[in-house]
C-alpha positions in Angstrom: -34.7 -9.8 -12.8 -31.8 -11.2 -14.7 -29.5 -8.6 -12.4 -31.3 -10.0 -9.1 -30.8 -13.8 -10.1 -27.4 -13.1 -11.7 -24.5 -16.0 -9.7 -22.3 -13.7 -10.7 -20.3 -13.2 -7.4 -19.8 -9.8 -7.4 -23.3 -9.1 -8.2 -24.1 -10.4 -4.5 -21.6 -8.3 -3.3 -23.4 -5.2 -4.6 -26.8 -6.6 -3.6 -25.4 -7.4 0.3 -23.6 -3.8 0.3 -27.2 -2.1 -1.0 -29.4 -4.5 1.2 -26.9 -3.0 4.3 -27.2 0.3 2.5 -31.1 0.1 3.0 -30.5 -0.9 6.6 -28.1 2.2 7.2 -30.5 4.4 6.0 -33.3 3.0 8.0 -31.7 3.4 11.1 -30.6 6.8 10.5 -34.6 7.7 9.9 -35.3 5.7 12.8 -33.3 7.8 15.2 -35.1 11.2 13.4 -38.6 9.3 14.2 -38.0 8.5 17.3 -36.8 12.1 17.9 -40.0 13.4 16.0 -42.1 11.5 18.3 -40.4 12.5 21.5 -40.9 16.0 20.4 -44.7 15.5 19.2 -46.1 13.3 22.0 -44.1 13.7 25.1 -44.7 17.5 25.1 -48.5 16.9 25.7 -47.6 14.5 29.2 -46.3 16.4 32.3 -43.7 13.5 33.3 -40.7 13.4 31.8 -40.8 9.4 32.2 -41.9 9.0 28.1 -38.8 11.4 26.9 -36.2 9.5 29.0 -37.1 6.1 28.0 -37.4 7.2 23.9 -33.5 8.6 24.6 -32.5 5.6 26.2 -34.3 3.2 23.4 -32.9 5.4 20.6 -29.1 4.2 20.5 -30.2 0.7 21.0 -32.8 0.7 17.9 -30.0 2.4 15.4 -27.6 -0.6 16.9 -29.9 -3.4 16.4 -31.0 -2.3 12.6 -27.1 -1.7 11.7 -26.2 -4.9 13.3 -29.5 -6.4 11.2 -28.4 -5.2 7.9 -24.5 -6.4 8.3 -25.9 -10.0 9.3 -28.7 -10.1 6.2 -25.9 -8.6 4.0 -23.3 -11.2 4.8 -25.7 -14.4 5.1 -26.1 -13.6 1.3 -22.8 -14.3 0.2 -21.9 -18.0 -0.9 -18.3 -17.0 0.3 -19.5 -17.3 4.2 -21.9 -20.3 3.6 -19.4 -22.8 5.8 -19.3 -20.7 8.6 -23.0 -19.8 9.0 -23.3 -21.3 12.1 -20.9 -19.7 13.5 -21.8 -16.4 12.1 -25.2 -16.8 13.3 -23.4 -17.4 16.8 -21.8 -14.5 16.5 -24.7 -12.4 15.6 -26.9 -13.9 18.8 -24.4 -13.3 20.9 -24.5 -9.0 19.8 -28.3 -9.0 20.0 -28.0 -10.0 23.5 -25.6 -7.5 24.2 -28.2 -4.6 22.5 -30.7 -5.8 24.5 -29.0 -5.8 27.7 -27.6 -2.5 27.3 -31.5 -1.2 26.3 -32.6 -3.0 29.2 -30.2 -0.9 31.5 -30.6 2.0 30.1 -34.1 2.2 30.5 -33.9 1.3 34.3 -31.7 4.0 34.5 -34.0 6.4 32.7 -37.1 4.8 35.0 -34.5 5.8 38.2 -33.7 9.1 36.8 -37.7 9.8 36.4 -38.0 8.8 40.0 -35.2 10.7 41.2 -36.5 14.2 39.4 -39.9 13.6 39.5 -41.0 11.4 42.9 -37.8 11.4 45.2 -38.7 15.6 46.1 -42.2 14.9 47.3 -41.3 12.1 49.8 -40.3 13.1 53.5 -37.0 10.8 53.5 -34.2 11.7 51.2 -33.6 7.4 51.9 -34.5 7.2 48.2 -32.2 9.7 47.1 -29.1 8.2 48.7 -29.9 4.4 47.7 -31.0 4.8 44.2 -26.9 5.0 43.2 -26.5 1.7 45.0 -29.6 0.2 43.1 -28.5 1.2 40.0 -24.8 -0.9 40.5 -27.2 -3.8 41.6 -29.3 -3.6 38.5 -26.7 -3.8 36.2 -25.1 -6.4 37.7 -27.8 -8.5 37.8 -28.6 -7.6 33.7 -25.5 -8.2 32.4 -25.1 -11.5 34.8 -28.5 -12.5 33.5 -27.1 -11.6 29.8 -24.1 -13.5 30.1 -25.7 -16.6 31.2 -28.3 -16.8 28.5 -25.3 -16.0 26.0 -23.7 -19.2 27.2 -26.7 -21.3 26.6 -27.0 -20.0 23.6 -23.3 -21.2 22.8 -24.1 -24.2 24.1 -21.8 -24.5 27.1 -23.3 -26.1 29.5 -23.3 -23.6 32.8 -23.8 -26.3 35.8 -20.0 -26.9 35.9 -19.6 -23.2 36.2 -21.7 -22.9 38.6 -20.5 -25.6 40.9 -17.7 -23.7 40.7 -18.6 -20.8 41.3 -19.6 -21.8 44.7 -15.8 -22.6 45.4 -14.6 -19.7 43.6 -17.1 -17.3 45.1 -15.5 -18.6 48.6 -12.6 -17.5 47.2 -13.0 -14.4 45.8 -15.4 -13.0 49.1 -12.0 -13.7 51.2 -9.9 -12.2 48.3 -12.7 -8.9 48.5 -13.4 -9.2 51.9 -12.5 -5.7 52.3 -14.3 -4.3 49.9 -17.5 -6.3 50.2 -17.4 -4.6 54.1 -17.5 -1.5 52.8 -20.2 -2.0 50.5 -22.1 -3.4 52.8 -21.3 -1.0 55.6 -22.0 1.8 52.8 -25.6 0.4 52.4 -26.1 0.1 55.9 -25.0 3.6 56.5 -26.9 5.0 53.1 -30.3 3.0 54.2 -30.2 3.6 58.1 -30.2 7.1 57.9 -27.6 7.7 60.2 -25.1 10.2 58.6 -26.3 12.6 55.3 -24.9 14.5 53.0 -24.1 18.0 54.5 -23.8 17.1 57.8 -20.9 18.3 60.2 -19.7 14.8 62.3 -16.9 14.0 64.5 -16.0 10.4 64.6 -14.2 9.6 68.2 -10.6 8.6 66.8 -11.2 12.7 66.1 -11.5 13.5 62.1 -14.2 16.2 62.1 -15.9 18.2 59.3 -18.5 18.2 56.6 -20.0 15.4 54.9 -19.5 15.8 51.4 -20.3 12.5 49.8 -21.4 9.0 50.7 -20.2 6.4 48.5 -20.9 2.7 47.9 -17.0 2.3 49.7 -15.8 5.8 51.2 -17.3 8.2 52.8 -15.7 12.1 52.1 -15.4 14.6 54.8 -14.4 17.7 54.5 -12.6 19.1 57.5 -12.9 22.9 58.7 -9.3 22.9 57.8 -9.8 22.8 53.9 -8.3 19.3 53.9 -10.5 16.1 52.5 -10.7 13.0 54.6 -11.6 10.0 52.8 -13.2 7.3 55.0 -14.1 3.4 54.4 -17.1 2.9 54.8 -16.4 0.0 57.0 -14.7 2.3 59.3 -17.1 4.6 59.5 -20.2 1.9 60.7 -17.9 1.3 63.4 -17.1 4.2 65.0 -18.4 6.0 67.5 -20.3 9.5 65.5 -21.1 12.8 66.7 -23.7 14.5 64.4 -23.6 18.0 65.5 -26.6 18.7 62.6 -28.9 16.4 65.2 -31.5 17.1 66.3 -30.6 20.3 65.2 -27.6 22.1 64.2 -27.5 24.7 67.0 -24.2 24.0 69.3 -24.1 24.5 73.0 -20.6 24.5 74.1 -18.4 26.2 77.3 -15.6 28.8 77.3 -13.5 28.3 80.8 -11.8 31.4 82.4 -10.6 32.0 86.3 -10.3 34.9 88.3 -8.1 36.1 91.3 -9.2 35.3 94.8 -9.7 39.1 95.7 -12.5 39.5 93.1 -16.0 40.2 93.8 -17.6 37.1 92.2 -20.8 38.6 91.9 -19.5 41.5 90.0 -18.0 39.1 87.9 -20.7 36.7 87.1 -22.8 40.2 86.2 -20.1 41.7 83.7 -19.4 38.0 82.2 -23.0 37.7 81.5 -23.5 40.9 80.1 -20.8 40.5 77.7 -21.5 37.0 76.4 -25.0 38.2 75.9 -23.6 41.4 73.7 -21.4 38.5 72.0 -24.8 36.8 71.5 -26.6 39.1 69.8 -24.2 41.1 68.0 -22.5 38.2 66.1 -24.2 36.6 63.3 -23.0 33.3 64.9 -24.9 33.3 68.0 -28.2 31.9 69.3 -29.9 35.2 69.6 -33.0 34.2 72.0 -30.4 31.6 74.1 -29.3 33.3 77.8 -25.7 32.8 78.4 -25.1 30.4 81.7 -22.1 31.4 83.8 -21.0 28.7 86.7 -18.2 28.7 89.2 -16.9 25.0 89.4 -13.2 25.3 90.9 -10.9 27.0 93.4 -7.6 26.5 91.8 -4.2 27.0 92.4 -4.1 30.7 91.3 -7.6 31.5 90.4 -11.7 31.2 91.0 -12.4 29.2 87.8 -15.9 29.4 86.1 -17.2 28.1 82.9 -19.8 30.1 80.4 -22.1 28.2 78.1 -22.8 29.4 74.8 -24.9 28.7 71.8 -23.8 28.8 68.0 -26.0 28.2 65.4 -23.7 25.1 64.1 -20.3 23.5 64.8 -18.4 25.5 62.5 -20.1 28.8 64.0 -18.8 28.1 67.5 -15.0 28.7 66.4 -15.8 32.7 65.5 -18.3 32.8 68.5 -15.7 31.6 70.9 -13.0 33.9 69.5 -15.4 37.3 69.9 -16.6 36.4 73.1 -12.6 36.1 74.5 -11.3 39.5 72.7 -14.6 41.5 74.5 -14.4 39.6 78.3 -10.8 39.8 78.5 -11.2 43.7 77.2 -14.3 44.2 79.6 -12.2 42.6 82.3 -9.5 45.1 82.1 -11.5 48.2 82.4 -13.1 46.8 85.3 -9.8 45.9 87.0 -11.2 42.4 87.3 -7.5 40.6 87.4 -7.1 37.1 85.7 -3.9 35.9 88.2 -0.9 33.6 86.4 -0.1 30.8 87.6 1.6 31.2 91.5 3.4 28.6 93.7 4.7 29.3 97.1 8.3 27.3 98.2 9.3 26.2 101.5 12.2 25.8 101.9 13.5 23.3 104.8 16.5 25.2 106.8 14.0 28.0 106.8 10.6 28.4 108.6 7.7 30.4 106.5 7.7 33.6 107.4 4.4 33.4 109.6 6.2 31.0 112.2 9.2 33.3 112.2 7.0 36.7 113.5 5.1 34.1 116.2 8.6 33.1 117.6 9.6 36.6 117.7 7.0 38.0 119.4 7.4 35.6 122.1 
């Protein structure tokens, strides 16, 4: 007792440094306890919801006792007694902070449950993609709500702040205009539905490929080149988008040829649509129950020109189907003696008559 209620100053340093000691040790148990229990309990619950939220409270329970035994050790010592206030202060303003951060991170671990356990039985994947954006939102709106109440607790008064806020908010929404557009366009994209993840798009100033990820401000697409496009989001709401994965990802699209004017066409619509439907079914990248559609639509300069429709089983597909489907017509087409003519043009000149008016002249 006489050791307890000793003035001796450095016998309250030893009792602060064991009374933090205590503390230490405390929170060290606390973290194997809460362990214990997430091991004991949670295994008897099918959701996962109880482990994530002891994980996320775990950190934030061994900060808070640390932070506890530091402030009872040091509000013992007479050394500190003129700047209690300000200590205190000091230690308010840390608690807050704790419980902010637990406050986040068990919204995140709430999200995380939803994401693993909910988001795979729903029909949309609309949660999927905005549960990212709501967890930026939440923690904004946490740590906003944290830092006001640490300024009331300071005791500065926040309406002057606010008020101007107002005018600096102006200021700053010009300053981030850009950015605020593609957030917002990233929402509207992300909660509309319009483009996902995966999807093969062509936007009409012409950057094609694969949608790889969909951002709160870009948008990546991967092009069939290997090369990765990165797209603001603002951009993206308004442009003009070809989704070749809608409503399906199956691709009609046409392969233009011509033949000479001696050909018999009917020959040639036969052989061209017996070998784009031996394309069809021999290359994994066709349609195999689609008929091939073979239309005459020009008399050109030097040829009959016809078009043949197609169908690959996505965009990317169409490149290998379209390369096949050339090699065997154009080697089909040459053991047929079907002739594909090159480009002709007849001159006339002026001082001399075609030959036609020459042999009518003569034979008069």
């Amino acid at each position: 007792m006489d050791f307890f209620s000793s003035n001796e100053p450095w016998v309250k340093w030893v009792i602060s440094a064991g009374v933090f000691v205590i503390f230490l040790l405390i929170a060290f148990a606390s973290r194997f306890i809460l362990i214990g229990i997430m091991r004991l309990f949670t295994r008897r619950t099918k959701t996962i919801l109880d482990d994530l939220i002891i994980r996320a409270l775990t950190g934030p329970i061994f900060a808070f006792l640390i932070v506890a035994g530091l402030w009872i050790a040091i509000a013992r010592l007479t050394e500190v007694s003129n700047y209690v206030d300000t200590i205190h202060k000091v230690f308010i303003v840390i608690y807050i902070g704790i419980a902010a951060i637990a406050v986040v991170r068990v919204t995140h671990a709430i999200l995380s449950w939803y994401t693993t356990e909910i988001a795979p039985r729903t029909k949309s994947d609309f949660d999927d993609r905005l549960i990212p954006i709501l967890k930026r939102v939440i923690d904004v709106i946490i740590y906003a709500i944290a830092l006001m109440i640490i300024l009331d607790q300071l005791h500065i008064n926040i309406s002057p702040i606010l008020a101007s806020l107002g005018i600096g908010g102006l200021a700053v929404a010009l300053a981030l205009q850009p950015t605020l557009s593609n957030f917002l366009s990233g929402t509207y994209v992300v909660s509309d539905s319009i483009i996902r993840k995966g999807d093969y798009i062509q936007l009409d100033s012409g950057p094609e490929g694969i949608v790889e990820e969909i951002g709160w401000r870009i948008t990546k697409i991967r092009h069939w080149q290997g090369n990765l496009i990165i797209l603001p989001n603002s951009k993206l709401s308004d442009a003009i988008v070809t989704d070749y994965e809608k409503p399906d990802a199956s691709m009609l699209f046409s392969v233009d040829c011509g033949v000479s004017y001696e050909s018999d066409l009917e020959k040639v619509e036969k052989i061209v649509t017996e070998v784009a439907s031996e394309v069809m079914n021999s290359c994994p990248e066709g349609v195999k129950d689609f008929a091939p559609i073979v239309r005459f639509n020009k008399f050109d300069d030097s040829n009959i020109d016809f078009s043949v429709v197609l169908k690959a089983v996505n965009r990317g597909s169409h490149f290998v189907l379209k390369h096949n489907f050339i090699k065997a017509l154009h080697k089909r087409f040459r053991k047929e003696g079907i002739v594909i003519e090159f480009p002709i043009r007849k001159l006339y000149f002026r001082d001399s008559p075609p030959s036609g008016l020459l042999d009518q002249r003569g034979s008069r």
